[in-house]
N, C-alpha and C positions, 0 to 999 in steps of 0.2 A: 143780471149779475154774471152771465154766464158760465163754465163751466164750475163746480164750488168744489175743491179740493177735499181729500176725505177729511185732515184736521181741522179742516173750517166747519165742518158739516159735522163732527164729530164734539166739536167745541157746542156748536147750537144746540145739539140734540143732550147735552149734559146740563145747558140750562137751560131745557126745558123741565126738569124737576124743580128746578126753584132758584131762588140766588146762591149764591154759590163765588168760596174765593179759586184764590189762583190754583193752591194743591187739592183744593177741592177738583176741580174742573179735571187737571192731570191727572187724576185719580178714577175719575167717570170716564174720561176720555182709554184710559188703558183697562179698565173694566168693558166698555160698549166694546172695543176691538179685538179685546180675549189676547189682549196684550200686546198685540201689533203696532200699537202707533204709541210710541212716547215722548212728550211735548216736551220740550227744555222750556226753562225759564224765559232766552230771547224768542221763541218761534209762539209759544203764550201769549205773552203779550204784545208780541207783534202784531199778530189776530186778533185780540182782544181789543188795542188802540185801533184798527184798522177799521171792526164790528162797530165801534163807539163812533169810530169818524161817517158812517154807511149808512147808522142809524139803527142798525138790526139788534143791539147790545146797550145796555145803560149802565154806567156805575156808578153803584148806588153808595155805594158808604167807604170807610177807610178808618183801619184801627191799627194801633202796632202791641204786638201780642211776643213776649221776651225778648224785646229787641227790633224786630221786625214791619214792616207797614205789610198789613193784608189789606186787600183791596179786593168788594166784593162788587161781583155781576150780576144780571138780570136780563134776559129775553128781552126785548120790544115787541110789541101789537106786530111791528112790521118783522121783526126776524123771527117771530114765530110761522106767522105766514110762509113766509122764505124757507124756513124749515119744514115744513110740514107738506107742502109743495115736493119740494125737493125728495122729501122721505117718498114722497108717492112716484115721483119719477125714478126714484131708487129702484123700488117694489115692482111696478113695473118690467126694468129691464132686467131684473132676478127674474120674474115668472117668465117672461119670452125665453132670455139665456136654459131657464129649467125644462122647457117645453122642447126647446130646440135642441139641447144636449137629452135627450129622454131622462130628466131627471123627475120629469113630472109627478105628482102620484107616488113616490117610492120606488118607479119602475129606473131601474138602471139599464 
């Protein structure tokens, strides 16, 4: 897949709790980042059509709730993998970056 973007990766790791729709997702996704990253409605499902075309994302169902089509998601076998993966490659260059910067341990 190479490099995975933080909202791509940010999207995965929001359904990895469970299925989940669109402001669902926008809503995990600005909670995991402590409010850094906020998805508009085209850059969503941009990622979300993109995740479904890759394989990594399924959608499972479609309702329209006042007016509106919610349209929910779901992880795949395979994009959890990819995610979980990735989470460890994360973790990773955090403890090097923490060790390298003496952040290690508490020590500043």
């Amino acid at each position: 897949m190479g490099t995975m973007r933080e909202p791509t990766y940010l999207i995965l790791v929001a359904l990895g709790r469970g299925e989940r729709h669109g402001y669902g997702i926008t809503q995990d996704v600005l909670e995991l980042s402590d409010g850094r990253v906020k998805l508009g409605a085209g850059t969503l499902y941009g990622a979300l059509d993109r995740l479904v075309a890759e394989g990594m994302v399924a959608s499972t169902r479609a309702e329209t709730v006042d007016g509106r089509l919610r349209r929910y998601y779901v992880l795949t076998d395979e994009g959890g993998s990819v995610v979980r993966a990735e989470t460890q490659h994360r973790l990773s260059v955090v403890t090097n970056a923490s060790i390298h910067l003496g952040l290690a341990g508490g020590a500043a």
